[in-house]
Short mmCIF file of the C-alpha atoms (twelve columns), coordinates in Angstrom:
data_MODEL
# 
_entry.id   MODEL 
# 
loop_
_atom_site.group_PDB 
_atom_site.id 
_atom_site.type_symbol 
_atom_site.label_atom_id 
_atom_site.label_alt_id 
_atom_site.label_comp_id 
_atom_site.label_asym_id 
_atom_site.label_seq_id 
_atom_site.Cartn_x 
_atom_site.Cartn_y 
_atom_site.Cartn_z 
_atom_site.pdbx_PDB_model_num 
ATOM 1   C CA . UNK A 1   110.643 158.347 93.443  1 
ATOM 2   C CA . UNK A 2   112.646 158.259 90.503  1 
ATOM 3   C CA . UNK A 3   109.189 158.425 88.418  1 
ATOM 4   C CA . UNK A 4   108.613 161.887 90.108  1 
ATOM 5   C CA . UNK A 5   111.588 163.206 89.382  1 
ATOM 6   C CA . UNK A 6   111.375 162.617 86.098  1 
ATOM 7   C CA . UNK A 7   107.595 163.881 85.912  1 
ATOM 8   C CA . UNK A 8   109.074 167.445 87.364  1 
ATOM 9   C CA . UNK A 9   111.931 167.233 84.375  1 
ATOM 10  C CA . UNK A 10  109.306 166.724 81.848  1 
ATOM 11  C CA . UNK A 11  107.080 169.606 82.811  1 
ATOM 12  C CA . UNK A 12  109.922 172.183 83.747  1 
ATOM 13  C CA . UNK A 13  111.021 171.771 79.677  1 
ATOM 14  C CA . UNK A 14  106.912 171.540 78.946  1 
ATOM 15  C CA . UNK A 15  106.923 175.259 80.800  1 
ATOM 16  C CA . UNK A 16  110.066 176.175 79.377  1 
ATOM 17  C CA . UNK A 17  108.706 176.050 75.857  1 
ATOM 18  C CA . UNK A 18  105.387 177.033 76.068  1 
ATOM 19  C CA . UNK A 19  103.630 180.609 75.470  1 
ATOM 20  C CA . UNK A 20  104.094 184.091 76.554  1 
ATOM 21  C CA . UNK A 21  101.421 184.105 78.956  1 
ATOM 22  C CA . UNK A 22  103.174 182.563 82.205  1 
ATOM 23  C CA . UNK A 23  101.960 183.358 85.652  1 
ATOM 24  C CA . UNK A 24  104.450 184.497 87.879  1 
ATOM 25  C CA . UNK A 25  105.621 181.564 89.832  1 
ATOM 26  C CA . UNK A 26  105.706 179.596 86.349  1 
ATOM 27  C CA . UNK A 27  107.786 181.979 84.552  1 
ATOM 28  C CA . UNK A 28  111.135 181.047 82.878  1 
ATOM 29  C CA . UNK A 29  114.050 181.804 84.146  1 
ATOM 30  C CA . UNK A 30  117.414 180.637 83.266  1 
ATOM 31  C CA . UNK A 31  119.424 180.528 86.190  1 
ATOM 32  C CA . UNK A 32  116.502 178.295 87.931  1 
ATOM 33  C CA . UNK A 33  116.702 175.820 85.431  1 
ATOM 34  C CA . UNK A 34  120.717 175.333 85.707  1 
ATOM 35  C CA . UNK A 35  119.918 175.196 88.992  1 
ATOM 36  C CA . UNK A 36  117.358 172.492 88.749  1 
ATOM 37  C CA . UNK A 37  119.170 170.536 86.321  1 
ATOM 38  C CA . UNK A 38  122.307 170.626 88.619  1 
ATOM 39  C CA . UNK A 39  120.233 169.678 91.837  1 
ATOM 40  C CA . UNK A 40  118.608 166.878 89.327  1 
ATOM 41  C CA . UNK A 41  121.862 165.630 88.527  1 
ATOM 42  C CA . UNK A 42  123.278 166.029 91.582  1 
ATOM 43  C CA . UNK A 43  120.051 163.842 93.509  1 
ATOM 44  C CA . UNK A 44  120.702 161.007 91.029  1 
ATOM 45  C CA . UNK A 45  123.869 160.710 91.989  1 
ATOM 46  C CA . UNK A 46  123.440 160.699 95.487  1 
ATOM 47  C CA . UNK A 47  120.887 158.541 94.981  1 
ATOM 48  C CA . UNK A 48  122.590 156.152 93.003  1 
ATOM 49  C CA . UNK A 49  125.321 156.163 95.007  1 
ATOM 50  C CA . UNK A 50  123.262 156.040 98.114  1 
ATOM 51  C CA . UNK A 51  120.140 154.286 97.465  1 
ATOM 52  C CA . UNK A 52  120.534 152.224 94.439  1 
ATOM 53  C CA . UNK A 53  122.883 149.588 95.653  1 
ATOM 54  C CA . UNK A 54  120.884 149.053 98.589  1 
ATOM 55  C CA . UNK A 55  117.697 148.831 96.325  1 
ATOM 56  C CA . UNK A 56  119.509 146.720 93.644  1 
ATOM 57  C CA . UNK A 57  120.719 144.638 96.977  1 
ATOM 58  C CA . UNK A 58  117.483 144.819 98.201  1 
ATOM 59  C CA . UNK A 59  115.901 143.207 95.063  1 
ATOM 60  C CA . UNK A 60  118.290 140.699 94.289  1 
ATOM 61  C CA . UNK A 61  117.757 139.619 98.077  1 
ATOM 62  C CA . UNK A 62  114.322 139.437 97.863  1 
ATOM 63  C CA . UNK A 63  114.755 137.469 93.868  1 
ATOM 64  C CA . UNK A 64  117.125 135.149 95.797  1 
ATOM 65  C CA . UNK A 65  114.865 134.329 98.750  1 
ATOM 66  C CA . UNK A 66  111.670 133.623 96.393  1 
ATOM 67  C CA . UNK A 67  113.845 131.479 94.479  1 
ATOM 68  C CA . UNK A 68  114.528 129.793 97.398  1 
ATOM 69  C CA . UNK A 69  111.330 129.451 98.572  1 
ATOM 70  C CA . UNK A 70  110.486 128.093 95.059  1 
ATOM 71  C CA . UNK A 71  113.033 126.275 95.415  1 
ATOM 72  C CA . UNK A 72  112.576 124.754 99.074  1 
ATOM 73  C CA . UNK A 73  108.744 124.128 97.929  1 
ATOM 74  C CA . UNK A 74  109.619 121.603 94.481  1 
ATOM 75  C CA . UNK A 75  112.279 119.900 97.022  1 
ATOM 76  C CA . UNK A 76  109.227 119.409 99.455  1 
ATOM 77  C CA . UNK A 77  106.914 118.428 96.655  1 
ATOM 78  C CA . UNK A 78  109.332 115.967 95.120  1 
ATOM 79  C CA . UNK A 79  109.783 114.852 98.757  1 
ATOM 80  C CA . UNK A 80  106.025 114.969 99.524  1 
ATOM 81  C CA . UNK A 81  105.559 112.076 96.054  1 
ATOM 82  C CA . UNK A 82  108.334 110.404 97.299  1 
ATOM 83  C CA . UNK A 83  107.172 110.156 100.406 1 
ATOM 84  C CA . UNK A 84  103.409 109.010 99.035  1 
ATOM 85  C CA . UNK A 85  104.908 106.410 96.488  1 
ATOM 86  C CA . UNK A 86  107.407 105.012 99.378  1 
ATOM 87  C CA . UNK A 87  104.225 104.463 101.718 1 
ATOM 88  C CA . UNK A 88  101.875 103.188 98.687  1 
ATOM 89  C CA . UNK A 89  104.818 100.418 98.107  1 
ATOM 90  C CA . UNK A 90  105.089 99.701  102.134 1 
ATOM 91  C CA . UNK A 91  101.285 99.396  102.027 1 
ATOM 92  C CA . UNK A 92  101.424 96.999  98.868  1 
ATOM 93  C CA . UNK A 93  104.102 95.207  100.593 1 
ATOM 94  C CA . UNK A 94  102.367 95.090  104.063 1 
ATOM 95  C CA . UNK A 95  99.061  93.618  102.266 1 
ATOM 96  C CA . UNK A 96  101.606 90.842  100.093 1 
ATOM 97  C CA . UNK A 97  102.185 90.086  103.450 1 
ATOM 98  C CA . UNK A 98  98.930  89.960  105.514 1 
ATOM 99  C CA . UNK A 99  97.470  87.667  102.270 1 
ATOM 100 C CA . UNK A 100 100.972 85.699  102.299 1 
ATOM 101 C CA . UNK A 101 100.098 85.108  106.763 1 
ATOM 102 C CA . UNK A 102 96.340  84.471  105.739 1 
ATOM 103 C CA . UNK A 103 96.951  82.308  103.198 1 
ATOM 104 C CA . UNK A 104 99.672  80.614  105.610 1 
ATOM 105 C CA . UNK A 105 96.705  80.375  108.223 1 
ATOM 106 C CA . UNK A 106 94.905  78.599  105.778 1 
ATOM 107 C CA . UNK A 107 96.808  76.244  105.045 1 
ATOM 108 C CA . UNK A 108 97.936  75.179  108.380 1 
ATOM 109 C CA . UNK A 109 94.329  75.309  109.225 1 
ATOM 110 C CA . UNK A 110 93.190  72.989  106.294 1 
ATOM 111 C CA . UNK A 111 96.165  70.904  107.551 1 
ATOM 112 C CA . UNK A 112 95.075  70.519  111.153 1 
ATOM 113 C CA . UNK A 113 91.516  69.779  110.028 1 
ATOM 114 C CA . UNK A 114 92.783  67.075  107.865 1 
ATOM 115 C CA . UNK A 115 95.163  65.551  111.016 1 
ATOM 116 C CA . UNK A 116 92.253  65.740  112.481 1 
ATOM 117 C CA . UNK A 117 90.081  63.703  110.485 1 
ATOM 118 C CA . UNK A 118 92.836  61.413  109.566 1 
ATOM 119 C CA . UNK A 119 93.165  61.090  113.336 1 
ATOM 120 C CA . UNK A 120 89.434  60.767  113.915 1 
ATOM 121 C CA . UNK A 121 89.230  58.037  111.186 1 
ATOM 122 C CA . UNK A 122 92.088  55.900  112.920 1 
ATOM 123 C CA . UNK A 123 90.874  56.650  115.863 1 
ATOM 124 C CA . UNK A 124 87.134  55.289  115.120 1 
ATOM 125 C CA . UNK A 125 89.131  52.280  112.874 1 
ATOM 126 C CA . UNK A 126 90.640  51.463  116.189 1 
ATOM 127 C CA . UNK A 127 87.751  51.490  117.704 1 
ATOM 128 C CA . UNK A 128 85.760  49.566  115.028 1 
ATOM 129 C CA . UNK A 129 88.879  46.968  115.137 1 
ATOM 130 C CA . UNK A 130 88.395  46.970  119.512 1 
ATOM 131 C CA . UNK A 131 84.938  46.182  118.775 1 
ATOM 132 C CA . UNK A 132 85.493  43.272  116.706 1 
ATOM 133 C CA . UNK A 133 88.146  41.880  118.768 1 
ATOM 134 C CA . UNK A 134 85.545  42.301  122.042 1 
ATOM 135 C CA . UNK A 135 83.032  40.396  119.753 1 
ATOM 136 C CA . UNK A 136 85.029  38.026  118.707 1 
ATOM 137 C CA . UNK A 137 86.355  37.108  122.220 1 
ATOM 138 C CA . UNK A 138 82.779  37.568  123.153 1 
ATOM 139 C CA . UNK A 139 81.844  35.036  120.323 1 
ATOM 140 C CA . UNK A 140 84.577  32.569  121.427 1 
ATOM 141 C CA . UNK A 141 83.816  32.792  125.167 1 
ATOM 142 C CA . UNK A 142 79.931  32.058  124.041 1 
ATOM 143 C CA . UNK A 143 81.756  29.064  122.355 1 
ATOM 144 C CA . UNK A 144 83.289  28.015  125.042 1 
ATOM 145 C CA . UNK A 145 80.041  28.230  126.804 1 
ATOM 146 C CA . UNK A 146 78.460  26.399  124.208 1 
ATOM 147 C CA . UNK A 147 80.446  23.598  124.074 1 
ATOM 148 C CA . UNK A 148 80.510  23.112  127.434 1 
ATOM 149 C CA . UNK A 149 76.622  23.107  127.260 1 
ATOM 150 C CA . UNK A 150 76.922  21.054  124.514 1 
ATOM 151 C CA . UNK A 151 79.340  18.228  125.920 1 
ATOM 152 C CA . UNK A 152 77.274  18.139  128.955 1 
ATOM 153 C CA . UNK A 153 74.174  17.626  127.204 1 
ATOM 154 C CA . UNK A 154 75.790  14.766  125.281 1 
ATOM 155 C CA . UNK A 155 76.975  13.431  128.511 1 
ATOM 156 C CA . UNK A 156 73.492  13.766  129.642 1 
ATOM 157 C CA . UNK A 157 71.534  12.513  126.665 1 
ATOM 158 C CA . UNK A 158 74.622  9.942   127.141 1 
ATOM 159 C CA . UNK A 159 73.600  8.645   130.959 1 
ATOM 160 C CA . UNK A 160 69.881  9.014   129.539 1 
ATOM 161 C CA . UNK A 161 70.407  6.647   126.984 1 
ATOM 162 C CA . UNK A 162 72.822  4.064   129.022 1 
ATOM 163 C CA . UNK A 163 70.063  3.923   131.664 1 
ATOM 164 C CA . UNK A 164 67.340  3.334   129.547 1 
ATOM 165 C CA . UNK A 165 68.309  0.774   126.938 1 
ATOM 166 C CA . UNK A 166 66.184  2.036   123.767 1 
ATOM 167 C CA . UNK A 167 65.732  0.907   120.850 1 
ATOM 168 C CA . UNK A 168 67.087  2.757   117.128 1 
ATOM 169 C CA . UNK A 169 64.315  4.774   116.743 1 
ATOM 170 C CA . UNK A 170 63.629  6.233   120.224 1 
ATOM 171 C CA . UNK A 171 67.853  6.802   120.490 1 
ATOM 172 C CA . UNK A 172 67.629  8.768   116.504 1 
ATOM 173 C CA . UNK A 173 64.385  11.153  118.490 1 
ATOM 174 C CA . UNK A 174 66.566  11.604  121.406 1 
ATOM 175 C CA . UNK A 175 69.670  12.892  118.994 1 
ATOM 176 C CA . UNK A 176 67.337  14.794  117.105 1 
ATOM 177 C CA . UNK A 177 65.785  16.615  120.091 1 
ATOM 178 C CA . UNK A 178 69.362  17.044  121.142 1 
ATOM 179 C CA . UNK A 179 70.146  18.289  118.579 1 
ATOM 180 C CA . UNK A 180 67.378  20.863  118.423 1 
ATOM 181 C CA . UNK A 181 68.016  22.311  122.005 1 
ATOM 182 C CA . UNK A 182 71.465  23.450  120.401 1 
ATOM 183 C CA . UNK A 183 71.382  27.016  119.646 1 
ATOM 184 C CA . UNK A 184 72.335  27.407  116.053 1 
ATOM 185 C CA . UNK A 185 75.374  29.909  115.358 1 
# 
């Protein structure tokens, strides 16, 4: 508004000074121009009075807000990375953690398989040592059996050789076929 003003300023001194040849409605007249200049005057001072504060107000407002906004939007950026970097350490923190349980779960489960085969091989020792012991007892009670056998074959080959009187040599073939009949172990 103010640039139209102006414009009309400019041209009423452009028309002021200019030729002799003026149409009618363009002619010069003095009393017009004081007039003009006095309603000129008079409009910027209403209008800075009236209209410039609020435009000035208007202006600084609207400065004020976009600074805020500017403002408001580096706070939400600075909040935004700080925001990204606090979730990139929970994340770093969260897989230190899953590999810390993993590597936990390893370890107990490398443990557990190693009870186990410890437990296996004690348990198969003490079944190897079972074993034995059933031989052995199995061994001693075919001992037991043998001697048995054994003394009553001798008591045999005994009454054999009381009733029939023999001589050396058919008593040494009778020991040594006694002797034969006993299983060797």
């Amino acid at each position: 508004m103010i640039y139209y003003l102006s414009l009309l300023y400019n041209y009423s001194f452009i028309f002021l000074f200019s030729g002799d040849e003026k149409p009618m409605l363009l002619s010069i007249n003095p009393g017009l121009i004081i007039w003009q200049l006095i309603i000129f005057v008079l409009l910027l001072l209403i209008l800075k009075k009236l209209a410039w504060k609020p435009l000035l107000s208007a202006l600084n407002s609207r400065e004020q807000s976009i600074k805020d906004a500017v403002e408001q939007a580096e706070n939400l950026k600075k909040d935004a990375e700080n925001m990204i970097a606090e979730n990139k350490r929970i994340m770093a923190d969260a897989n230190a953690q899953s590999m810390k349980v993993i590597n936990e779960a390893k370890e107990m489960s490398n443990k557990i398989g190693e009870e186990i085969k410890a437990k296996a091989t004690a348990d198969s020792r003490k079944l190897i040592e079972q074993a034995k012991e059933e031989i052995k007892k199995e061994k001693e009670s075919a001992m037991a059996d043998l001697r048995n056998e054994v003394s009553d074959l001798a008591i045999k080959a005994a009454e054999k050789i009381l009733n029939d009187t023999l001589d050396e040599t058919k008593q040494k073939k009778i020991v040594n076929d006694f002797i034969s009949q006993i299983p060797k172990n």
